[in-house]
C-alpha positions in Angstrom: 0.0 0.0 0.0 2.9 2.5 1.0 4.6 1.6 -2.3 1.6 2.4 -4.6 1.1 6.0 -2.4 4.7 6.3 -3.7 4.2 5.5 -7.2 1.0 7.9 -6.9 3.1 10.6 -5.6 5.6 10.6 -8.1 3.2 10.2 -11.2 1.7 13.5 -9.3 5.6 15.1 -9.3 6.1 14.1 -13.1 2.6 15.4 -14.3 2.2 18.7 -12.8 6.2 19.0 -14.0 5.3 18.3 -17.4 2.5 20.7 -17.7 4.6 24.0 -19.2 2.1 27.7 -19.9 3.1 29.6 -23.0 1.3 33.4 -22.6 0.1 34.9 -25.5 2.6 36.9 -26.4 5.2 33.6 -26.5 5.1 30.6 -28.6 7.1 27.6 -27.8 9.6 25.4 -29.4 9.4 21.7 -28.5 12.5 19.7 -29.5 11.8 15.6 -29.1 14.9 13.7 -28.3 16.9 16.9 -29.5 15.0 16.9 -32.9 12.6 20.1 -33.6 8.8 18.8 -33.5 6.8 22.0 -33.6 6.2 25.6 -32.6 3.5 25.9 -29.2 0.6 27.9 -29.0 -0.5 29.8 -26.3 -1.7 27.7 -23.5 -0.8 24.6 -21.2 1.1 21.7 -22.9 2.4 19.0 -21.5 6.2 17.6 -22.1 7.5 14.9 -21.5 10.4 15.2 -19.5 13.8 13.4 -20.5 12.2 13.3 -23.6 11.3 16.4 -24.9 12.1 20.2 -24.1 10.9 23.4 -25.5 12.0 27.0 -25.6 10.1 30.1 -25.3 10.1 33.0 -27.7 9.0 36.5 -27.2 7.2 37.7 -30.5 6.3 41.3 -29.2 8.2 43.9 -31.0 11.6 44.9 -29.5 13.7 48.1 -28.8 17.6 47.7 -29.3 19.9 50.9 -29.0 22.7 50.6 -31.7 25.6 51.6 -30.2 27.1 54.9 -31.2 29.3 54.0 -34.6 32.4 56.4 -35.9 31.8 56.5 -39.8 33.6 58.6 -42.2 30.7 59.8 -44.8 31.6 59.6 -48.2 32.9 63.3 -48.8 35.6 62.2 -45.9 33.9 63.7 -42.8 33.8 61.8 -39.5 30.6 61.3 -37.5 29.6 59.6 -34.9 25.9 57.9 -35.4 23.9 56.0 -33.4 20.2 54.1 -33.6 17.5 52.1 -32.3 15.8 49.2 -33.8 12.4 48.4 -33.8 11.4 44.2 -34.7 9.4 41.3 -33.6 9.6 37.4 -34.5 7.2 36.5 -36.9 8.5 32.7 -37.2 9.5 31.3 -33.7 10.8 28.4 -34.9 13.3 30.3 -37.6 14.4 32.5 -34.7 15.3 29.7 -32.6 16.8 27.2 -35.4 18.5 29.3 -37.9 20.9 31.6 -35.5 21.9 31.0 -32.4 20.8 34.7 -30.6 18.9 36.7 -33.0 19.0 40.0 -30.5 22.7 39.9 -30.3 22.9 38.9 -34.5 20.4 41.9 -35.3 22.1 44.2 -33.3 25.4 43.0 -35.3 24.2 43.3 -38.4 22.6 46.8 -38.0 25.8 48.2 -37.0 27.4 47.3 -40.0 24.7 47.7 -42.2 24.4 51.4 -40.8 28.6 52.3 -41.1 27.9 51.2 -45.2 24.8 52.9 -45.4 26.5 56.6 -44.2 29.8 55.8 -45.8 28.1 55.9 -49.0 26.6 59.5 -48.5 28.0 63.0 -48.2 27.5 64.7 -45.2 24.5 66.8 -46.9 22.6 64.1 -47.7 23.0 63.0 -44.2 22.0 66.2 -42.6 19.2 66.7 -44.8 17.9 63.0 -45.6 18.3 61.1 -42.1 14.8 59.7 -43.0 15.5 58.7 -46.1 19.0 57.0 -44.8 17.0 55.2 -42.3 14.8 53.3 -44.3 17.0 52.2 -46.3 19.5 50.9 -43.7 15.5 49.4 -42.4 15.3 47.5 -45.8 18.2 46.0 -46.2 18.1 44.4 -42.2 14.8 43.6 -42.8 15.5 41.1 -46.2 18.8 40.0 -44.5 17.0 38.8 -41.4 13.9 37.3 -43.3 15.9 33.6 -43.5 15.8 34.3 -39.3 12.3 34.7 -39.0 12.7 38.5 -38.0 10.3 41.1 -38.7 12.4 44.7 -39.0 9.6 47.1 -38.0 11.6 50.6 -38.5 14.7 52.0 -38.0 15.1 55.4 -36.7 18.9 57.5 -36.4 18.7 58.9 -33.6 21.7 61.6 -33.5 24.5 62.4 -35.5 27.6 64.0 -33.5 29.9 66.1 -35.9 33.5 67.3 -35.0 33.6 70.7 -33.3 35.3 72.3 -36.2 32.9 70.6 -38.6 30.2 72.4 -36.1 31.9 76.1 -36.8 32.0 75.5 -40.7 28.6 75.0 -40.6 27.5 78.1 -38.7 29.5 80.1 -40.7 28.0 78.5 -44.2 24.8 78.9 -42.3 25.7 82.8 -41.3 26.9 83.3 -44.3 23.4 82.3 -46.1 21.2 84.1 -44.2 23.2 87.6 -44.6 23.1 86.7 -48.4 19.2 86.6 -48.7 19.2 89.6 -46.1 21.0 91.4 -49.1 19.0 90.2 -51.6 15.6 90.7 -50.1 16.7 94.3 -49.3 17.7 94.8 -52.6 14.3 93.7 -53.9 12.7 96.0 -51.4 14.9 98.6 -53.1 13.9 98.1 -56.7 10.0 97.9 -55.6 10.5 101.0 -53.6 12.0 103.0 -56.5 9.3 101.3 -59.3 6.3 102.8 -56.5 8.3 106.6 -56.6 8.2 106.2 -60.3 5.0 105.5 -60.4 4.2 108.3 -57.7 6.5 111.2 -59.5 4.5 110.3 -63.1 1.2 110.5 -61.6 2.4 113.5 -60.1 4.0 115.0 -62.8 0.7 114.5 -65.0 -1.6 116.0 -62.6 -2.1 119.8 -61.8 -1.8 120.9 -58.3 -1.0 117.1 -57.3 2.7 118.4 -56.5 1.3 121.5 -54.6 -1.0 118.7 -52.6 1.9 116.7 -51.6 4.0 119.2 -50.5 1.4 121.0 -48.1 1.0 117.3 -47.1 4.4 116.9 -46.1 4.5 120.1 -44.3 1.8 119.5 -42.3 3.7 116.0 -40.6 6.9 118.1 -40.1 5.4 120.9 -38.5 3.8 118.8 -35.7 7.1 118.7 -33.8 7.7 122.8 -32.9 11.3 122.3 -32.2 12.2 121.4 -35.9 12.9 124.6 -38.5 11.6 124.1 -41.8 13.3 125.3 -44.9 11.9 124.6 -48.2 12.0 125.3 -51.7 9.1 127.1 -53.0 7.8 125.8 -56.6 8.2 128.4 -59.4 4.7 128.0 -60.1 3.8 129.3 -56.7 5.8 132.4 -57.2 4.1 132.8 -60.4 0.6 132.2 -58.7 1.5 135.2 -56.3 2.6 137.5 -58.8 0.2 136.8 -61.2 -2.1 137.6 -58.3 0.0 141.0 -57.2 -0.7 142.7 -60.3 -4.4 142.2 -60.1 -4.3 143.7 -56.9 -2.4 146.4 -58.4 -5.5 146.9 -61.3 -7.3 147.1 -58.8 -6.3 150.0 -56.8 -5.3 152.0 -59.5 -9.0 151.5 -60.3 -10.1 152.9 -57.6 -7.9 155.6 -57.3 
């Protein structure tokens, strides 16, 4: 009787050992006598001990920081670039089978793939394109790691560090820029300006007492500040006005006398 309690109570050890729970973000590997059988779902399954063994796989998608690479840019400018890595497992049983750590491998292979990748652009087209860099640096991971059972999801750059002196040429390129369309918007300014006073002194020019106008105008704005003296030019035609207008005044009293 004893001896059957113990047979019971070891049947109980190696059942409730056997039973193994994949979550639902796993999947399992089960390996009989060392051979691959098949991938687990999510659940309870039992295994067989001695006989069989299985491995778990994470399939939800996964950060990895790229360490910060030195790379000389294809117009011979060093930088220092780093990235992370965005990817999941879309076949467990690839990702277990076909390389021995596939976080370690993927991190690898990014690195290099993202030293080629700058190497063969100019520094411009890395400043200026970084998005366009990065997904091609995500394409060519993504079919390299395909035969893995990896799933590259994005890859984004996250900072490029440029030499200090590389820093002070491009502030100066930059400083340089902005005083060049500072000039050439002023000049623009200048041309319009002078176009409007053309237009101003024709329309001016074809239109009787427009000139008079514009200089009682002009007057007017100056004298509203008493402390400034004003000393103008009268127009010929004004002087004519008041002579014109003297000698009727003249008539007129010799009229009367």
């Amino acid at each position: 009787m004893g001896f059957l309690i113990f047979l019971l109570i070891i049947g109980a050890i190696v059942i409730i050992s056997s039973i193994r729970q994949v979550n639902e973000y796993e999947r399992g590997i089960l390996f009989t006598c060392g051979k691959y059988s098949r991938v687990l779902d999510p659940g309870w399954h039992v295994i067989f001990p001695i006989f069989q063994s299985f491995s778990k796989v994470d399939i939800r998608t996964k950060v990895i920081d790229v360490p910060e690479q030195e790379v000389i840019t294809k117009d011979n400018v060093s930088v220092r670039i780093n990235a992370v890595i965005y990817f999941s497992v879309f076949d467990a049983g690839k990702a277990i089978l076909a390389v021995e750590n596939f976080i370690y491998a993927v991190s690898q292979l990014a690195q290099t793939t993202m030293r080629n990748a700058v190497g063969a652009v100019s520094l411009d087209e890395l400043l200026g394109a970084r998005e366009k860099i990065s997904n091609e640096i995500c394409g060519i991971i993504d079919k390299a790691t395909d035969p893995w059972g990896i799933k590259v999801e994005n890859v984004e750059l996250k900072d490029v560090s440029l030499p200090e002196e590389m820093k002070r040429v491009i502030a100066k390129v930059a400083e340089a820029e902005r005083e060049k369309q500072a000039v050439i918007t002023k000049a623009a300014g200048e041309v319009e300006a002078s176009e409007n006073l053309a237009k101003a002194a024709n329309i001016m020019s074809s239109t009787p007492g427009a000139l008079h106008l514009r200089t009682l105008s002009t007057i007017n704005d100056i004298s509203s500040d008493q402390s400034n003296t004003i000393i103008f030019a009268i127009p010929l035609e004004v002087l004519e006005a008041f002579k014109g207008s003297n000698l009727k005044l003249n008539n007129i009293i010799e009229k009367k006398k």
